[in-house]
N, CA, C and O atoms as a GROMACS GRO file, in nm:
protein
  560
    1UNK      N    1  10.912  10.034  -6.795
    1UNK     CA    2  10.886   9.901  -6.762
    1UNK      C    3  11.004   9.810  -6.791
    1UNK      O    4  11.091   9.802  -6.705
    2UNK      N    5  11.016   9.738  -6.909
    2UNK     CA    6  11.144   9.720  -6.972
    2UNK      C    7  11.239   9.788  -6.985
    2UNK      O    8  11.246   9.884  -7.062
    3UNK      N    9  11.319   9.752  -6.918
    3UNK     CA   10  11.469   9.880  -6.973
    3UNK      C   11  11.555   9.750  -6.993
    3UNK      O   12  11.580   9.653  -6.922
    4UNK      N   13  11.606   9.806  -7.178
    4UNK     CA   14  11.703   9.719  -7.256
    4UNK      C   15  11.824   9.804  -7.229
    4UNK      O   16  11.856   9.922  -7.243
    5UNK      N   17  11.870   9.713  -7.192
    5UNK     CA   18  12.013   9.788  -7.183
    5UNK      C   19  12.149   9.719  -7.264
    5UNK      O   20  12.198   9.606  -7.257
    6UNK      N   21  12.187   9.839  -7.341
    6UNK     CA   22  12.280   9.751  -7.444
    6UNK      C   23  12.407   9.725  -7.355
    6UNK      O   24  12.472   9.625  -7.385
    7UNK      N   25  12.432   9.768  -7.294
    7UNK     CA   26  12.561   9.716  -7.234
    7UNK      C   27  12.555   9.537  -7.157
    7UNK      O   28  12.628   9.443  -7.187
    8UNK      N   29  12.471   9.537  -7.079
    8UNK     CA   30  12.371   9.392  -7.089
    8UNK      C   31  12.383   9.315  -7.188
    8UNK      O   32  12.446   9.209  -7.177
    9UNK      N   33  12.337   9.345  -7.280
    9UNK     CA   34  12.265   9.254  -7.415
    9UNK      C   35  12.440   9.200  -7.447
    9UNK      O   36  12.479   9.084  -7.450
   10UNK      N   37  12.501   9.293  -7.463
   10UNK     CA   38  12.659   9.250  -7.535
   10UNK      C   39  12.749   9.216  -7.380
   10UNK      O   40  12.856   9.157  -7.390
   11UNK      N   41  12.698   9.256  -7.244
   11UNK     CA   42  12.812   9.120  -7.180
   11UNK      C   43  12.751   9.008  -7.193
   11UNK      O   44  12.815   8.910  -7.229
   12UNK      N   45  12.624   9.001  -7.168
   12UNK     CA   46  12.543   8.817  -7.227
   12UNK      C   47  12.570   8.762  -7.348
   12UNK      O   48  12.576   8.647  -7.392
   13UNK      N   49  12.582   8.859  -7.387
   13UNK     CA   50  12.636   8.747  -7.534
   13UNK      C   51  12.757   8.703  -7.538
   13UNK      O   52  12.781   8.590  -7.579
   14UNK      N   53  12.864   8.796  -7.490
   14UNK     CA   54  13.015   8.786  -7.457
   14UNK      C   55  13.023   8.659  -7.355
   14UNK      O   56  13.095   8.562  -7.379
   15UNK      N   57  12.942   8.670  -7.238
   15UNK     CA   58  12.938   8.545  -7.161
   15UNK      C   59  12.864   8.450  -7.267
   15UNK      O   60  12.947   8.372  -7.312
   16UNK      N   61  12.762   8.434  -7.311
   16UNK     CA   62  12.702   8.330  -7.385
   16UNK      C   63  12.796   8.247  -7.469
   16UNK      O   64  12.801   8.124  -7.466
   17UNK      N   65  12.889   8.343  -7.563
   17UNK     CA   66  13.010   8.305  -7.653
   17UNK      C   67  13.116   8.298  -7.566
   17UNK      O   68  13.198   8.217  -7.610
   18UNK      N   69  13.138   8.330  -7.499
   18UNK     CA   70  13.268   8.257  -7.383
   18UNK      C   71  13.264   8.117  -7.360
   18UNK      O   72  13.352   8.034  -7.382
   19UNK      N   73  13.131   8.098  -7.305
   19UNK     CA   74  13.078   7.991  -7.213
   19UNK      C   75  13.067   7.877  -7.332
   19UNK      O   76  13.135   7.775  -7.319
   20UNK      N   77  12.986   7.892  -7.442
   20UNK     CA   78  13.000   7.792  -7.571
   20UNK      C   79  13.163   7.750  -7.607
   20UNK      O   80  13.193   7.635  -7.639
   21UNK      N   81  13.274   7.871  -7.598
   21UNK     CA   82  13.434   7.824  -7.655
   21UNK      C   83  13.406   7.779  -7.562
   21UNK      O   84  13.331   7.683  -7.584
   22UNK      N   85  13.432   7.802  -7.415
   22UNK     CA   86  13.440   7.680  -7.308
   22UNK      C   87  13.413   7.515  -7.341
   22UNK      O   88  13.492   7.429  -7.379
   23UNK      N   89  13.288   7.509  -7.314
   23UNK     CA   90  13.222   7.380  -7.345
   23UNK      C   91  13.300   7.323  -7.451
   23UNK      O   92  13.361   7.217  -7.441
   24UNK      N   93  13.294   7.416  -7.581
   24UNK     CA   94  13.292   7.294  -7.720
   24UNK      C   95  13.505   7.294  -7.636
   24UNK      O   96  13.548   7.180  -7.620
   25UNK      N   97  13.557   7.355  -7.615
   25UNK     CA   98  13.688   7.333  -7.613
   25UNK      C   99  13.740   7.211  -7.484
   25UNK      O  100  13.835   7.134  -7.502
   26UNK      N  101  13.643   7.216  -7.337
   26UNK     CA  102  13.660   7.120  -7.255
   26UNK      C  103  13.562   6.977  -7.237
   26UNK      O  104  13.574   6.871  -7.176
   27UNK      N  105  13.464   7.036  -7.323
   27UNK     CA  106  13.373   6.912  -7.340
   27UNK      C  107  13.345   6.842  -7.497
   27UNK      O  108  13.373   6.725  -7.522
   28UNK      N  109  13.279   6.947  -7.604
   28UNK     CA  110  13.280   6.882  -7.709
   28UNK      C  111  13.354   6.773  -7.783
   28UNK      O  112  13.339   6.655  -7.816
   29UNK      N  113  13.460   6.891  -7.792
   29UNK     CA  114  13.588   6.810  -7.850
   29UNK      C  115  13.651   6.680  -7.812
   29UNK      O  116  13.668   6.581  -7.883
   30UNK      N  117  13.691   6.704  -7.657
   30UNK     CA  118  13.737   6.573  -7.626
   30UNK      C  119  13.588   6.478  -7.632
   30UNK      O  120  13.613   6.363  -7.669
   31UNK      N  121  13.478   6.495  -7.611
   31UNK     CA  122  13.407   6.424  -7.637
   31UNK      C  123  13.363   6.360  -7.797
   31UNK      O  124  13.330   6.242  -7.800
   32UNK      N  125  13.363   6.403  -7.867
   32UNK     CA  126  13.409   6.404  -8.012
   32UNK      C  127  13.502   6.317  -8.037
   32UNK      O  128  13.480   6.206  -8.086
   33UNK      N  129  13.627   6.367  -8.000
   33UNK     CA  130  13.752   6.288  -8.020
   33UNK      C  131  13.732   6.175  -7.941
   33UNK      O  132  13.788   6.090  -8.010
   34UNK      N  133  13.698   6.128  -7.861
   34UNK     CA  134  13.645   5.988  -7.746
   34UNK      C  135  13.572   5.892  -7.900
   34UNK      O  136  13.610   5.788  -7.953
   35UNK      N  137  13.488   5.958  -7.924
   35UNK     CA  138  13.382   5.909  -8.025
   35UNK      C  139  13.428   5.838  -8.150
   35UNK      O  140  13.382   5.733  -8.195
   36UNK      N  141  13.544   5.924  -8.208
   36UNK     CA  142  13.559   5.927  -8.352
   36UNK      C  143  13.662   5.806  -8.307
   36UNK      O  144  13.672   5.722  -8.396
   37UNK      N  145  13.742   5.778  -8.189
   37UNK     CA  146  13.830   5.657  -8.140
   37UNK      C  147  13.782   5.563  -8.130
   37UNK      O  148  13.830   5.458  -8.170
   38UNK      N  149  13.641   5.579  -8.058
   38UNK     CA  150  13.609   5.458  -8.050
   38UNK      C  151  13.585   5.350  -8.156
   38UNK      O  152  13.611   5.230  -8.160
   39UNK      N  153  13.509   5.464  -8.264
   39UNK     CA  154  13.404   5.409  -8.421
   39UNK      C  155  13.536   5.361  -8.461
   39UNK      O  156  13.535   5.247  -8.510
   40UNK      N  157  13.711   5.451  -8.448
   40UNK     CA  158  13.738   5.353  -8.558
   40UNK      C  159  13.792   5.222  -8.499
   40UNK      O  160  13.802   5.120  -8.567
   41UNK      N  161  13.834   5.231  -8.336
   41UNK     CA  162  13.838   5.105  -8.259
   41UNK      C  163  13.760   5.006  -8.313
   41UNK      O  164  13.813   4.904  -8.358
   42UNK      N  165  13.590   5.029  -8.313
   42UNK     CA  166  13.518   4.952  -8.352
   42UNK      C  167  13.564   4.876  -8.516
   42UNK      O  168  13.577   4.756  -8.539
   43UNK      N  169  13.581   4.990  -8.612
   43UNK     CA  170  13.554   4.902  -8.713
   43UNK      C  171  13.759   4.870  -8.735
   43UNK      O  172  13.792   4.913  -8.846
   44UNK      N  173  13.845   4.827  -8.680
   44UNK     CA  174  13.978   4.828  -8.675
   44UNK      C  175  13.887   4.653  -8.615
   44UNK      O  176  13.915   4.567  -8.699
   45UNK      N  177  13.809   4.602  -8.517
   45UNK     CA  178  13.792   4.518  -8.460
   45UNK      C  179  13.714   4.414  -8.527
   45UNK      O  180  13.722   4.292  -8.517
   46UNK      N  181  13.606   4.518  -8.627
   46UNK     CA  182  13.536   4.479  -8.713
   46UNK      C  183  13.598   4.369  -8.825
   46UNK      O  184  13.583   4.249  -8.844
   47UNK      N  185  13.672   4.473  -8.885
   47UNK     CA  186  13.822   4.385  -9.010
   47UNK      C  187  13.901   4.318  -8.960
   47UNK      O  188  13.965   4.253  -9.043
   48UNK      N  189  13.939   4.296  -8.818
   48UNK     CA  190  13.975   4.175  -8.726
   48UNK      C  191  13.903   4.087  -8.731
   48UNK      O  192  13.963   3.995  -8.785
   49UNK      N  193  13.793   4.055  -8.702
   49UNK     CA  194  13.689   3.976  -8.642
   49UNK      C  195  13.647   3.910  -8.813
   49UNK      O  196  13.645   3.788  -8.830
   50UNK      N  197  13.618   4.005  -8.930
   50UNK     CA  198  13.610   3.920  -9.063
   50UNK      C  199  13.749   3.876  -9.119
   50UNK      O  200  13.742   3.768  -9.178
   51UNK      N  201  13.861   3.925  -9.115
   51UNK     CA  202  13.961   3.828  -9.084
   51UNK      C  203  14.018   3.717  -9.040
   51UNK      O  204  14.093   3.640  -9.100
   52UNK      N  205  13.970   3.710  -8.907
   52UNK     CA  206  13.982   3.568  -8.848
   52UNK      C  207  13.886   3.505  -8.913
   52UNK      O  208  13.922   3.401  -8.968
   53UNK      N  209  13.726   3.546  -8.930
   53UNK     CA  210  13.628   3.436  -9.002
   53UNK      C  211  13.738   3.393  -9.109
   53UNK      O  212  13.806   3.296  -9.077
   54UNK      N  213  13.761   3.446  -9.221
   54UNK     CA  214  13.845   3.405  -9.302
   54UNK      C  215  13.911   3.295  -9.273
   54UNK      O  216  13.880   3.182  -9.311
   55UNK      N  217  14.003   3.324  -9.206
   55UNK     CA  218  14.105   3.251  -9.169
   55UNK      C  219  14.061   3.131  -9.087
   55UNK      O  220  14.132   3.030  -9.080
   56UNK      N  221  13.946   3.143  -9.026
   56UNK     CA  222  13.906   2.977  -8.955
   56UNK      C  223  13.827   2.906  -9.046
   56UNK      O  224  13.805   2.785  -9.038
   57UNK      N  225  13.779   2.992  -9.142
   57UNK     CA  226  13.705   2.943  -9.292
   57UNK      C  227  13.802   2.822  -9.350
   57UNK      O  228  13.788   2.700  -9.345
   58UNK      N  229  13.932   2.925  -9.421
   58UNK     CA  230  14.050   2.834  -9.396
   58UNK      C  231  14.072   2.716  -9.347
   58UNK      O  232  14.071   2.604  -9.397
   59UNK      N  233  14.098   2.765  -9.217
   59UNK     CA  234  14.149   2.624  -9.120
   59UNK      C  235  14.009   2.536  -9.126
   59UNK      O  236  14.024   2.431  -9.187
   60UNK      N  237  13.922   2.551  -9.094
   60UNK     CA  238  13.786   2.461  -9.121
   60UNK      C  239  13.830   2.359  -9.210
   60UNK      O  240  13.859   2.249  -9.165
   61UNK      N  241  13.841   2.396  -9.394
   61UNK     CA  242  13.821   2.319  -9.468
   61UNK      C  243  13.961   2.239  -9.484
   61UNK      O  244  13.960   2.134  -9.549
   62UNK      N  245  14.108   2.295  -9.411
   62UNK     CA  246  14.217   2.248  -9.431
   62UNK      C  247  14.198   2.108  -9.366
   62UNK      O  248  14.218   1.999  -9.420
   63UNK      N  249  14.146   2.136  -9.215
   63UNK     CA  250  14.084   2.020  -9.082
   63UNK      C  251  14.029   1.950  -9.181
   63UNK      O  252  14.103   1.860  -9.219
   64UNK      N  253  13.874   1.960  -9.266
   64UNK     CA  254  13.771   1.813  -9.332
   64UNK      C  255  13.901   1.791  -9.466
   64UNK      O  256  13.876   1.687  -9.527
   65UNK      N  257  13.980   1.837  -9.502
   65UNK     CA  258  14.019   1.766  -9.634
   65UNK      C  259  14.174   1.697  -9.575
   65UNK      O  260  14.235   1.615  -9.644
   66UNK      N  261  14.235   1.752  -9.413
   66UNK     CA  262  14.314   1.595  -9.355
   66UNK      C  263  14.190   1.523  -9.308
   66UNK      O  264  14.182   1.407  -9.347
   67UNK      N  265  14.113   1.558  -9.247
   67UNK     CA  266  14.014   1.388  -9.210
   67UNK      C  267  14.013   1.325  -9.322
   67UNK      O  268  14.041   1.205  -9.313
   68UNK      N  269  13.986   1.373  -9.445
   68UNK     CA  270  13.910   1.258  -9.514
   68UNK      C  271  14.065   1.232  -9.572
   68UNK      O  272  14.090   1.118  -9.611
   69UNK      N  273  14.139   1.304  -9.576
   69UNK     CA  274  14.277   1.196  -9.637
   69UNK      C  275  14.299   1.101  -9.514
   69UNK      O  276  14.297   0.981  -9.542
   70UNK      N  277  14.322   1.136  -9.378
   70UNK     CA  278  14.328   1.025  -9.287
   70UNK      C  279  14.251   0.918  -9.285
   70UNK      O  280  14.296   0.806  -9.260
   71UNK      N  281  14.091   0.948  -9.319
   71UNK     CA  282  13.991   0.846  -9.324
   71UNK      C  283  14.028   0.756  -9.480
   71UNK      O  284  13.952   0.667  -9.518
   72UNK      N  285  14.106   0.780  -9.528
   72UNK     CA  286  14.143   0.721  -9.701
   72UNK      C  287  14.259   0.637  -9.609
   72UNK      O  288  14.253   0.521  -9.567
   73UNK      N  289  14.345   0.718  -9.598
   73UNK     CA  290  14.468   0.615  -9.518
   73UNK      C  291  14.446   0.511  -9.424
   73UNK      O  292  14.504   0.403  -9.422
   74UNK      N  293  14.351   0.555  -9.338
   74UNK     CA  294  14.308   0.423  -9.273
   74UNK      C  295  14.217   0.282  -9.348
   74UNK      O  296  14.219   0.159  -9.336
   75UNK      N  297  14.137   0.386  -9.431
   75UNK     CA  298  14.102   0.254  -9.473
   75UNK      C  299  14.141   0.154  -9.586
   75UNK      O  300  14.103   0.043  -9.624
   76UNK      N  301  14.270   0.279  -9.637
   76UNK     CA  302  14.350   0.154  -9.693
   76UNK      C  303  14.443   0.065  -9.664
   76UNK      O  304  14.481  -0.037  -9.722
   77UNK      N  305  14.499   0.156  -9.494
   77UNK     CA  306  14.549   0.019  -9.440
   77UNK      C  307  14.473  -0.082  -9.390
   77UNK      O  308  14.513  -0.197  -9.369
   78UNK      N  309  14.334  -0.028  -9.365
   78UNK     CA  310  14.233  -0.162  -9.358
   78UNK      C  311  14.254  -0.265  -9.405
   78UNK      O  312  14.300  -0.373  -9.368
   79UNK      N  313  14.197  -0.204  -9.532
   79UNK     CA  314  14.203  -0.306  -9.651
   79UNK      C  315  14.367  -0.395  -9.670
   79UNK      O  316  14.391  -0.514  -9.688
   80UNK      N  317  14.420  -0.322  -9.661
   80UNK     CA  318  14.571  -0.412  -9.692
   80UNK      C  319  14.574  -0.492  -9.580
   80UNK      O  320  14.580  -0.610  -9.614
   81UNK      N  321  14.574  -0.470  -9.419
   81UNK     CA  322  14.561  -0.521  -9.344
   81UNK      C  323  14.451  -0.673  -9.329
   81UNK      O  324  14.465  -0.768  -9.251
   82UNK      N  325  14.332  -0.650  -9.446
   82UNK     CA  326  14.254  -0.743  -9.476
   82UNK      C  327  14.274  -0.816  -9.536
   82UNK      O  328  14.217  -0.925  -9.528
   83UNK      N  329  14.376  -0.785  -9.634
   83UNK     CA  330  14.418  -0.894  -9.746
   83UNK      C  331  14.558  -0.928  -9.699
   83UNK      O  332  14.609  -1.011  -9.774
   84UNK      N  333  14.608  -0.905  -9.636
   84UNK     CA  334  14.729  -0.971  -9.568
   84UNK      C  335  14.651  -1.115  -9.504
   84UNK      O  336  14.667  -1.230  -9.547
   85UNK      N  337  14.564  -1.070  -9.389
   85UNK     CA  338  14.476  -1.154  -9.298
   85UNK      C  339  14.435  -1.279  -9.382
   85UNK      O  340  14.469  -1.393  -9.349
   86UNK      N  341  14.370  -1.256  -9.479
   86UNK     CA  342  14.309  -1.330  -9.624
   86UNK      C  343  14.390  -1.430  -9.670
   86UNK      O  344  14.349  -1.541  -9.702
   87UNK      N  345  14.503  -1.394  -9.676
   87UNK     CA  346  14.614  -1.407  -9.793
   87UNK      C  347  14.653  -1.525  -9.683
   87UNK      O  348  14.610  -1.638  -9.705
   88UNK      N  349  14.724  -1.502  -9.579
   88UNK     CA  350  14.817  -1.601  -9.482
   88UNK      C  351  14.674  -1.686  -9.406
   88UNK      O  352  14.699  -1.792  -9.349
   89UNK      N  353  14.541  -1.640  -9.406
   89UNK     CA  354  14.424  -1.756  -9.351
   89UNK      C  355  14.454  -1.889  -9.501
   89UNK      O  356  14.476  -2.010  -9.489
   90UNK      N  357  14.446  -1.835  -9.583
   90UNK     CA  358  14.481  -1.943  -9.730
   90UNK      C  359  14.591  -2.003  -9.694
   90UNK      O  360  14.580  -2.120  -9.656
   91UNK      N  361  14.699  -1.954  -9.695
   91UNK     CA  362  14.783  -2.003  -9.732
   91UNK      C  363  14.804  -2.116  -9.592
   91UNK      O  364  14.848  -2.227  -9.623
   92UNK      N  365  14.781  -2.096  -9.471
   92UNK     CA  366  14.747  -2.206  -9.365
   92UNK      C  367  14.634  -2.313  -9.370
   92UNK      O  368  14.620  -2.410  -9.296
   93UNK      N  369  14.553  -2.271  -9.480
   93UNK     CA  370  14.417  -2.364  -9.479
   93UNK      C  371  14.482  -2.430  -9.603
   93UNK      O  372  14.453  -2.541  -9.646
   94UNK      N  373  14.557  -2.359  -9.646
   94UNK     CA  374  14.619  -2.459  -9.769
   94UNK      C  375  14.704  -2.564  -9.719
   94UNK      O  376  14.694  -2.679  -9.760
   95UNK      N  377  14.804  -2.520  -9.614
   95UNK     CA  378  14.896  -2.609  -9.564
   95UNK      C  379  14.836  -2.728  -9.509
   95UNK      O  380  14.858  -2.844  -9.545
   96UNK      N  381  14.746  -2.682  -9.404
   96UNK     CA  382  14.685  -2.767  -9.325
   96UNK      C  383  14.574  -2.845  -9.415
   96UNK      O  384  14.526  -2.949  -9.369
   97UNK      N  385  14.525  -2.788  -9.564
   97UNK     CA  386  14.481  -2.931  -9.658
   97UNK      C  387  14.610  -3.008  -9.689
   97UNK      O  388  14.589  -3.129  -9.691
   98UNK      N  389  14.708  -2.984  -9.708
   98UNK     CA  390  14.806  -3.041  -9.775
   98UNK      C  391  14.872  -3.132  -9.652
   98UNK      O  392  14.942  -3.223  -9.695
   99UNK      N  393  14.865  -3.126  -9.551
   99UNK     CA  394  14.913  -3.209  -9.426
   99UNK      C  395  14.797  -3.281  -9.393
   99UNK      O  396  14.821  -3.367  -9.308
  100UNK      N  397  14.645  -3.277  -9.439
  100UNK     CA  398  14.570  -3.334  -9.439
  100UNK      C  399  14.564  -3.441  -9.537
  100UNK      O  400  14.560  -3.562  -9.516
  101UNK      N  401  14.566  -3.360  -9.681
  101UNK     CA  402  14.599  -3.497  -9.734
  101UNK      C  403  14.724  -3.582  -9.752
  101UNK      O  404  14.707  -3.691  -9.809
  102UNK      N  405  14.838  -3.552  -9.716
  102UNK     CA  406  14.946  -3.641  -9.717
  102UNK      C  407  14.917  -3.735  -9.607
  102UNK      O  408  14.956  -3.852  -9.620
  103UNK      N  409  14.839  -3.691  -9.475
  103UNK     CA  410  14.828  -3.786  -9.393
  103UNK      C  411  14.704  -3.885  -9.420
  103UNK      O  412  14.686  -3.986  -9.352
  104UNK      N  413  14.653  -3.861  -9.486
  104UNK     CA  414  14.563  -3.945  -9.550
  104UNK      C  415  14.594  -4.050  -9.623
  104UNK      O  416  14.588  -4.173  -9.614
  105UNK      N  417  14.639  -3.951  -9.719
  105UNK     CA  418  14.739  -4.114  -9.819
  105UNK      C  419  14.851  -4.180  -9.784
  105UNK      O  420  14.903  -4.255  -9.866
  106UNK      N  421  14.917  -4.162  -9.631
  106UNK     CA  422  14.935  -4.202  -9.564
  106UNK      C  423  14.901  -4.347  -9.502
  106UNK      O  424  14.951  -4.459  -9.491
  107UNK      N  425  14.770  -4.265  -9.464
  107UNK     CA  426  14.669  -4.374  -9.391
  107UNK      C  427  14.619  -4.484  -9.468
  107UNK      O  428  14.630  -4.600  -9.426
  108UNK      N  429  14.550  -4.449  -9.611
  108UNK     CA  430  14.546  -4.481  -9.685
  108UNK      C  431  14.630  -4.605  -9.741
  108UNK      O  432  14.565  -4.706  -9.768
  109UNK      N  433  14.777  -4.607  -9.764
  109UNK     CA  434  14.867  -4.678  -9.794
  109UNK      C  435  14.880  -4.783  -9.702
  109UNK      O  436  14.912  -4.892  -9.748
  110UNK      N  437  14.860  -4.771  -9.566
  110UNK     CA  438  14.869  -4.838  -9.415
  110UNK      C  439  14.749  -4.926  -9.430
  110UNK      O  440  14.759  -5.049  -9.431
  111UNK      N  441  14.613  -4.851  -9.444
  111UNK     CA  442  14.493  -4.963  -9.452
  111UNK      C  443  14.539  -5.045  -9.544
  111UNK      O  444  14.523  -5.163  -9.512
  112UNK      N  445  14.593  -5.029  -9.655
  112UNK     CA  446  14.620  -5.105  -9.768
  112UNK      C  447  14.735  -5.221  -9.745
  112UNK      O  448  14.723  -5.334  -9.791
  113UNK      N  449  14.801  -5.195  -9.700
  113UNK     CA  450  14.885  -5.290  -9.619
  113UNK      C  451  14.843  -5.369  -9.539
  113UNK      O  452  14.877  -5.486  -9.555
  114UNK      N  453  14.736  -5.328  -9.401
  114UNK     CA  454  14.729  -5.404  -9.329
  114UNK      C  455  14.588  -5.523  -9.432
  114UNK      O  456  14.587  -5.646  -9.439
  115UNK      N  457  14.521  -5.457  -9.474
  115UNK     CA  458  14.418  -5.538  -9.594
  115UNK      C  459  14.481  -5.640  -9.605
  115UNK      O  460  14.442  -5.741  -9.547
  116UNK      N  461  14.638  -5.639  -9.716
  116UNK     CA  462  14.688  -5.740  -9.785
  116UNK      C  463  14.749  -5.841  -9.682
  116UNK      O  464  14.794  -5.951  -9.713
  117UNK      N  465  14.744  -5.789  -9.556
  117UNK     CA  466  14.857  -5.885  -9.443
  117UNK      C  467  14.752  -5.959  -9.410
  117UNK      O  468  14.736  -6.079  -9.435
  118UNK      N  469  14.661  -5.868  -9.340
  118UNK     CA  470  14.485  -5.943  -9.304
  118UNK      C  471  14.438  -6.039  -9.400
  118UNK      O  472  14.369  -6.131  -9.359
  119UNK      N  473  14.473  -6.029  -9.554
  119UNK     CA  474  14.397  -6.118  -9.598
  119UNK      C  475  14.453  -6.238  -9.598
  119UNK      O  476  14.402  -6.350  -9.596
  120UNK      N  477  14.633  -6.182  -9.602
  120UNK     CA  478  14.693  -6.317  -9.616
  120UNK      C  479  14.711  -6.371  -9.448
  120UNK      O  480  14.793  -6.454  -9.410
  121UNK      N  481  14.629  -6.313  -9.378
  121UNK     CA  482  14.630  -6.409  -9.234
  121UNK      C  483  14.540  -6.484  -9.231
  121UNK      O  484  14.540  -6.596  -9.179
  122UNK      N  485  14.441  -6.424  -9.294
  122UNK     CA  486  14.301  -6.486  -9.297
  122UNK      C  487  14.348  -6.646  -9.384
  122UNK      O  488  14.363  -6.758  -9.336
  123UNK      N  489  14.359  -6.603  -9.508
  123UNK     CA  490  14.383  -6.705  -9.598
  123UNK      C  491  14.514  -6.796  -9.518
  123UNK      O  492  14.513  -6.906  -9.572
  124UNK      N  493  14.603  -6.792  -9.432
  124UNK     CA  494  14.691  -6.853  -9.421
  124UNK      C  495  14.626  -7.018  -9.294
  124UNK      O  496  14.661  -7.136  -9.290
  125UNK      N  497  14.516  -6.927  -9.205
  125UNK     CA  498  14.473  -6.997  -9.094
  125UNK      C  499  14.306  -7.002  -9.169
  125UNK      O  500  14.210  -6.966  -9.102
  126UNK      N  501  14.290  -7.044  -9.297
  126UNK     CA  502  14.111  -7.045  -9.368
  126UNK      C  503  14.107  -7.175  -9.323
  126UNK      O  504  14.015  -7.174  -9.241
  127UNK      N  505  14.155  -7.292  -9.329
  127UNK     CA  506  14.129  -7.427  -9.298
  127UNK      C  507  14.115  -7.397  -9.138
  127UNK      O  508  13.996  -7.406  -9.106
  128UNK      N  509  14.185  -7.370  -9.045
  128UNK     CA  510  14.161  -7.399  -8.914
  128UNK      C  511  14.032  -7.325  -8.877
  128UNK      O  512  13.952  -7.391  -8.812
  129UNK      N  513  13.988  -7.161  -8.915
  129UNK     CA  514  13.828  -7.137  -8.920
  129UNK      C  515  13.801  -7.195  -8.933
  129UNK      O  516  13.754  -7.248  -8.833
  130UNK      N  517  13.783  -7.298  -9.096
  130UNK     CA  518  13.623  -7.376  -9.137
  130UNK      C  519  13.670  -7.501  -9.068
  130UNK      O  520  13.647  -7.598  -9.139
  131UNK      N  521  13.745  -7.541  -8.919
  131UNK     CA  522  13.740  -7.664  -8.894
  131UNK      C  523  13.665  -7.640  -8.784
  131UNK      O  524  13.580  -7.717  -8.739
  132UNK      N  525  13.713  -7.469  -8.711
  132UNK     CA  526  13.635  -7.476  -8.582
  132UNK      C  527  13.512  -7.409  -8.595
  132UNK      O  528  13.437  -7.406  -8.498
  133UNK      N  529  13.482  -7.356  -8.698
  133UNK     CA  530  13.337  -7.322  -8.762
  133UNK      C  531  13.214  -7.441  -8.801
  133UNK      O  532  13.091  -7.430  -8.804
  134UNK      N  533  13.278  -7.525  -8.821
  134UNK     CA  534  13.219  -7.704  -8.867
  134UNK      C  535  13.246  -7.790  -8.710
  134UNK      O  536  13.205  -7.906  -8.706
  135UNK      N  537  13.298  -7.747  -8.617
  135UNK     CA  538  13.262  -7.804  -8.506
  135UNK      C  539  13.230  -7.756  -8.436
  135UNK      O  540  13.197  -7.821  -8.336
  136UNK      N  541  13.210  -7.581  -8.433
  136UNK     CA  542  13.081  -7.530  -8.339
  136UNK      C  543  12.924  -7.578  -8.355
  136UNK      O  544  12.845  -7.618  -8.270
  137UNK      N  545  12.905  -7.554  -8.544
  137UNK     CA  546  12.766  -7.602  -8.615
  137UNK      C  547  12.761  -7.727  -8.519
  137UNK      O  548  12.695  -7.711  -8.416
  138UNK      N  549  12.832  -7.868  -8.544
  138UNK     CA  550  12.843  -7.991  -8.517
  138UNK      C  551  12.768  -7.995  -8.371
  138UNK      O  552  12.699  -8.090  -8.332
  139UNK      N  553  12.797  -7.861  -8.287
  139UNK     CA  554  12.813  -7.907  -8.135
  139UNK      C  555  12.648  -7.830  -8.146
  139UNK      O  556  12.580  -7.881  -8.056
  140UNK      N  557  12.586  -7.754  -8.205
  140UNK     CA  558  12.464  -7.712  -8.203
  140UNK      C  559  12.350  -7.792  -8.203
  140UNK      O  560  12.238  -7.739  -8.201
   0.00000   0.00000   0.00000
C-alpha cells in the first residue's frame, strides 16, 4: 500500500533544506536587514525629533524672556517719555502763569494810573459838574 522509500524521504528533505537556505538567504535576510534599518532609522529620528523639542524648549523661553525685557524697555521709555511730557507741560504752564501775571501787574499799574488821572480830571472839572448838575435839577 504505502511504499516508503528512503531515497524519497532524503531528496525531500535535501529539497526541503535547499529551498529554506534559499528563502532565508534571498528573502529572510534582506528582509531582516530592511527591518533592523528601518527600527534604527526610526529611533536615529526619534533622538532627532526629542532634540529639536529641546532645543525649541530653548528657543521658546529665550523668545518670553526678550518679550518681557522688550515689554520693560518700552515701558520705560513710556514712562520717561511721560515725564519728559509732564516736565515741559509745567514748565509752559509755568511760563504762561508768569506772562500772566506780569501782564497783570501790568494792567494793574495802568488801572492805577488811569484812577489817579481820572480822579484828578474829575476833581479838576468838580465845579463845572455840580454847575450843570444844579441846572439840569433847576430845569426839572
Amino acid at each position: 500500500m504505502l511504499d516508503i522509500s528512503l531515497g524519497m524521504i532524503i531528496f525531500v528533505g535535501v529539497l526541503f533544506l535547499g529551498l529554506v537556505y534559499l528563502l532565508n538567504e534571498m528573502l529572510y535576510k534582506p528582509l531582516l536587514s530592511f527591518m533592523d534599518k528601518r527600527e534604527k532609522s526610526i529611533r536615529d529620528d526619534l533622538l532627532v525629533a526629542d532634540k529639536n523639542d529641546g532645543d525649541i524648549e530653548e528657543d521658546l523661553q529665550e523668545a518670553n524672556a526678550k518679550i518681557i525685557a522688550a515689554k520693560a524697555e518700552a515701558s520705560k521709555i513710556r514712562e520717561d517719555a511721560m515725564a519728559k511730557a509732564k516736565e515741559a507741560a509745567s514748565r509752559a504752564l509755568a511760563e504762561a502763569k508768569e506772562s500772566f501775571d506780569s501782564k497783570y501787574a501790568t494792567f494793574v499799574k495802568e488801572l492805577s494810573k488811569e484812577r489817579v488821572t481820572l480822579k484828578k480830571g474829575i476833581s479838576s472839572n468838580l465845579s463845572s459838574y455840580q454847575d450843570g448838575i444844579s441846572t439840569k435839577i433847576k430845569n426839572i
